[in-house]
C-alpha positions in Angstrom: -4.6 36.4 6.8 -4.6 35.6 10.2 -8.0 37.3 10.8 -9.6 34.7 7.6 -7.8 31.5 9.2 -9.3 32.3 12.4 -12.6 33.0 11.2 -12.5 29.5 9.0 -11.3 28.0 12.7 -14.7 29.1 14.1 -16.7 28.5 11.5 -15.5 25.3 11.5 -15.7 24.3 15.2 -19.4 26.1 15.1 -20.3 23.6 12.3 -19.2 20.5 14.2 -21.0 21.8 17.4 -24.3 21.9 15.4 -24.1 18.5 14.2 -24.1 17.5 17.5 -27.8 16.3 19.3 -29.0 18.5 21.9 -29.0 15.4 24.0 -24.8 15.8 24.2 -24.5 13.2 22.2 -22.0 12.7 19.7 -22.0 12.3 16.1 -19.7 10.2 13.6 -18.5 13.6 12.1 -17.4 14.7 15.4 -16.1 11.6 16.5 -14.0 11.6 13.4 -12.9 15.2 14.4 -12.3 13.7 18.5 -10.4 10.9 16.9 -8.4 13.7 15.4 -9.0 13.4 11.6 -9.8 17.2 11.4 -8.3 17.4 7.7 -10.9 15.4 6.5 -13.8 16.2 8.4 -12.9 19.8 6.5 -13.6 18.3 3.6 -16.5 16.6 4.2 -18.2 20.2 5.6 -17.0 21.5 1.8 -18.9 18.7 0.0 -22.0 19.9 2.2 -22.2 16.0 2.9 -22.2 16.7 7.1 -25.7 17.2 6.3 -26.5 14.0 5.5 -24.0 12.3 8.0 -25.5 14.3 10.9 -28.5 12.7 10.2 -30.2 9.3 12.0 -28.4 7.1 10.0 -27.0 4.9 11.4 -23.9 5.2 8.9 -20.6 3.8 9.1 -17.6 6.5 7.9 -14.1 5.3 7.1 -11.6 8.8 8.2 -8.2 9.1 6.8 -5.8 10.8 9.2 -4.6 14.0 8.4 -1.0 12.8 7.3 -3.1 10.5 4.8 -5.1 13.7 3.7 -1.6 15.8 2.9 -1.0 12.9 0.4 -3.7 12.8 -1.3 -2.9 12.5 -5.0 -4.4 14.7 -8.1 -8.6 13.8 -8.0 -10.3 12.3 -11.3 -13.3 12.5 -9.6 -15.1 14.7 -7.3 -14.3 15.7 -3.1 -17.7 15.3 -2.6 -17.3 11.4 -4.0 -14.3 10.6 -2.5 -16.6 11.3 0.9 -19.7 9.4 -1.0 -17.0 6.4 -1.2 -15.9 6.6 2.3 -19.9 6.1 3.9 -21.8 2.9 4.0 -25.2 2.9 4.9 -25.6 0.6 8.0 -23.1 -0.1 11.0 -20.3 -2.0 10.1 -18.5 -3.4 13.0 -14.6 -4.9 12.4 -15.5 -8.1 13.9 -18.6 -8.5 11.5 -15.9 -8.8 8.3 -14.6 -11.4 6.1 -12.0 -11.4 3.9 -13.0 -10.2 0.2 -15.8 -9.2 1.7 -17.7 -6.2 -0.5 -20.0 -3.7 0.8 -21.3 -0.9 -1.2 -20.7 2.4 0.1 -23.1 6.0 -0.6 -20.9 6.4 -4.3 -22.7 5.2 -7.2 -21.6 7.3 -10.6 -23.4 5.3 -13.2 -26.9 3.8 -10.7 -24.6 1.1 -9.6 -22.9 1.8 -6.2 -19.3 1.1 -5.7 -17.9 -1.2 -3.1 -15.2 -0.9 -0.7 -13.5 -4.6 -0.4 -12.0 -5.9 2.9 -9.7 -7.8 3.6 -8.2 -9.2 6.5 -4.4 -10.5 6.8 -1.3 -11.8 9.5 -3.8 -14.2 11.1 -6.7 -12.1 10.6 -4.9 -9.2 12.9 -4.5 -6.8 10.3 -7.5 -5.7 8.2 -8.0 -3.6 5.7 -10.5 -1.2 3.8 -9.9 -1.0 -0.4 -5.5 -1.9 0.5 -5.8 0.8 3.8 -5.3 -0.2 6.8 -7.7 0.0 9.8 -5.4 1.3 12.4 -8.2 2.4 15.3 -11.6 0.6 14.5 -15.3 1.0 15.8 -15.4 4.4 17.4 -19.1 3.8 18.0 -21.3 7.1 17.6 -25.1 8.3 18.1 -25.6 7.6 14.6 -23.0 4.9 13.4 -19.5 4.0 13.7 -16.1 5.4 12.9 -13.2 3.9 11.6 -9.5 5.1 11.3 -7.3 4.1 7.8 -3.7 4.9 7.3 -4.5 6.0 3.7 -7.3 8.0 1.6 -9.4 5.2 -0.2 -8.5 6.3 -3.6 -8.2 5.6 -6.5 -11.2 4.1 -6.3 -12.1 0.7 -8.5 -14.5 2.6 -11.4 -13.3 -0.9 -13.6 -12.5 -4.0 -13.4 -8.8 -5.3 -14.1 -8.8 -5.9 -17.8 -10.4 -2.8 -18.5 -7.5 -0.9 -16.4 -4.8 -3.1 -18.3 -6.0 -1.5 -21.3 -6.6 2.3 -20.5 -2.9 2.4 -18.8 -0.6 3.5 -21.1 2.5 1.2 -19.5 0.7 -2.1 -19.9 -0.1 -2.2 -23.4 2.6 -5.4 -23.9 0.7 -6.9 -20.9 -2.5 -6.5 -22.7 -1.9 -8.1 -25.9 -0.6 -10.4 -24.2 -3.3 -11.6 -22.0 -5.2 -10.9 -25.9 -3.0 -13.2 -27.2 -3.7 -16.3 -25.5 -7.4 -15.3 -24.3 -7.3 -14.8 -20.8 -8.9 -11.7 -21.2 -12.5 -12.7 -20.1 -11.1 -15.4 -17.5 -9.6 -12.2 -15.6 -13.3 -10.4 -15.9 -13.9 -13.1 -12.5 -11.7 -13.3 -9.3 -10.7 -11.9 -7.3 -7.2 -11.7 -8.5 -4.0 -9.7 -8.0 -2.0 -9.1 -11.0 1.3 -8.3 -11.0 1.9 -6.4 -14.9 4.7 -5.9 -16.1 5.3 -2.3 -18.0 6.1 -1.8 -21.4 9.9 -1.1 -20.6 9.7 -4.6 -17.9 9.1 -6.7 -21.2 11.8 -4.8 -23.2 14.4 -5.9 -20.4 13.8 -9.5 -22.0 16.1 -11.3 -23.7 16.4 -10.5 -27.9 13.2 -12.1 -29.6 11.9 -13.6 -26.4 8.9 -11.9 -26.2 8.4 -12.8 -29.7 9.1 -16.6 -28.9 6.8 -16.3 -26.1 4.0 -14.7 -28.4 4.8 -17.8 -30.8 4.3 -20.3 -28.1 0.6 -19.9 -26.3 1.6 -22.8 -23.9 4.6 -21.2 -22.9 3.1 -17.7 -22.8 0.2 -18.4 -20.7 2.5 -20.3 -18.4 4.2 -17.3 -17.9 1.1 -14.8 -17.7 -0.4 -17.0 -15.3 2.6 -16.6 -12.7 1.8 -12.8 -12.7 -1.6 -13.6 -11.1 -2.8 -14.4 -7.5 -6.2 -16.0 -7.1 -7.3 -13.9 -4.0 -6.2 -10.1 -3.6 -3.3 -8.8 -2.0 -2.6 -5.2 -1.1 0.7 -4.2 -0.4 0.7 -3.8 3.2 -0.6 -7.3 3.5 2.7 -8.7 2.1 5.0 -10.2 4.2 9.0 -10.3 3.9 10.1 -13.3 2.9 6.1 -14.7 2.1 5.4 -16.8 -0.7 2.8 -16.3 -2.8 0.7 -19.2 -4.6 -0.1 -18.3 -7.9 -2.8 -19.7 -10.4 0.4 -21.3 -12.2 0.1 -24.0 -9.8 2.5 -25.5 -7.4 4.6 -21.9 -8.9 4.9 -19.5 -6.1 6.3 -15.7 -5.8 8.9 -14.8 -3.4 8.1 -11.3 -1.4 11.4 -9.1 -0.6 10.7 -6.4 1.6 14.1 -4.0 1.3 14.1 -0.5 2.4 10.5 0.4 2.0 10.4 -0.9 -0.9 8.8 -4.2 -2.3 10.4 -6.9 -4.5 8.2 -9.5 -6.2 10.8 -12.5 -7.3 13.6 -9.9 -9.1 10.8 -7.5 -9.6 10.3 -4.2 -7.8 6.9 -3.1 -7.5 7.1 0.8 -9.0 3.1 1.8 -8.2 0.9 -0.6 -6.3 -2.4 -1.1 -4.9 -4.0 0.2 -8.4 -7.9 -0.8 -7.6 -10.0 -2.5 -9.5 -13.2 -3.8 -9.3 -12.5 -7.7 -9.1 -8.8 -7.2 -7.1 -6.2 -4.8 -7.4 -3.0 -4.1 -10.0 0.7 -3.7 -9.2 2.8 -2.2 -11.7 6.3 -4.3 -11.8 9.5 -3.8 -13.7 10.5 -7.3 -14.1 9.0 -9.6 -16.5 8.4 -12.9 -13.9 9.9 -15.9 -15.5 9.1 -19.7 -13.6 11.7 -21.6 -12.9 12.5 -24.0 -14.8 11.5 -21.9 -17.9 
């Protein structure tokens, strides 16, 4: 065992040496290993994709660290796409971004390439990649740039919101719902945040209220419309104690940061930062009422 882990060492370490130029300088691939993202550099030599990102590029590569690696969730999609998503043709610089920003990166399943969306937050200090955050920027290399994120850039936004709403199991109130009083095709634009309430949030309701709600469009949209942010939050761009506008206008949502977790109003987020094409989905267990209601 120890004779195979050493061998996979050298192999590895004899792979990064080749991808660098003769002329001693360095590559993104082993910039990303200098910058200490070895985990991920691993899998990119398993994809067989250091073959492209040793070439001329220039290219600009986006490297978990290795704790971000270790909790990497179950794949729906290929290692060698999760790298694809990660690379963007061109050098991107940090100080070249705007917020909701798109840029399409090297992963394109169906002809159409997917983008990573940034977005920059706390007076433009903080900025992020897809909801990760950009903790050491601009590692400039021979052949592009380098970027360090807190978190694997996964799941990746294969659909837009409505289209997620429907395929998760626990949202299939919100979704008729949204049916109901046709804002559907309206949440096809954004970019929006929505905060959706599960199944079991809207069972937490009151006896019949739901069903009042469904008989009352003005009352219902009311209420599905303070569920939604016009411009997309991720979770580490909330702020204890921030108040978010909402489309509901002048209604805004009270952020609670306790204990690592987050509180939207009287409901705690249970999965966030589910990615979608036009924004990104937090799952809550608190139907949002406005007040007065």
């Amino acid at each position: 065992m120890y004779i195979l882990k050493m061998y996979s060492f050298i192999t590895f370490v004899l792979v990064l040496c080749i991808c660098v130029s003769k002329s001693s300088q360095v590559n993104i691939l082993q910039e990303a290993a200098n910058l200490g993202a070895t985990d991920f550099v691993k899998i990119i030599m398993e994809t067989g994709m250091q073959k492209i990102l040793a070439g001329t590029g220039p290219f600009t590569l986006f490297v978990p660290t290795n704790e971000a690696v270790s909790k990497l969730p179950k794949l729906y999609i290929t290692l060698k796409e999760l790298v694809q998503y990660h690379v963007i043709m061109g050098e991107v610089l940090s100080n070249q971004l705007k917020n909701e920003e798109l840029i399409p990166t090297l992963l394109n399943p169906n002809g159409t390439a997917l983008d990573i969306r940034f977005n920059l937050y706390k007076g433009n200090k903080l900025l992020t990649a897809e909801g990760s955050s950009v903790i050491v920027p601009d590692k400039t290399a021979d052949n592009g740039v380098v970027h360090v994120v807190d978190r694997v850039l996964y799941p990746v936004p294969l659909t837009n919101l409505p289209v997620l709403i429907a395929m998760l199991k626990s949202t299939s109130t919100m979704m008729s719902a949204l049916s109901v009083v046709d804002l559907v095709d309206f949440l096809l634009g954004g970019p929006f945040t929505l905060f959706a309430p599960t199944n079991d949030a809207f069972l937490k309701l009151p006896p019949d209220e739901f069903n009042k709600l469904l008989a009352n469009h003005t009352a219902l949209t009311a209420v599905l419309k303070y569920h939604i942010l016009n411009t997309t939050v991720w979770s580490v761009g909330m702020m204890n104690n921030e108040a978010l506008p909402t489309i509901l206008y002048p209604r805004w949502l009270g952020v609670t940061e306790y204990n690592g977790k987050i509180f939207i109003n009287n409901g705690l987020i249970t999965d966030r930062d589910l990615a979608v094409s036009n924004g990104v989905v937090h799952l809550i267990d608190h139907v949002l009422l406005p007040n007065p209601f």
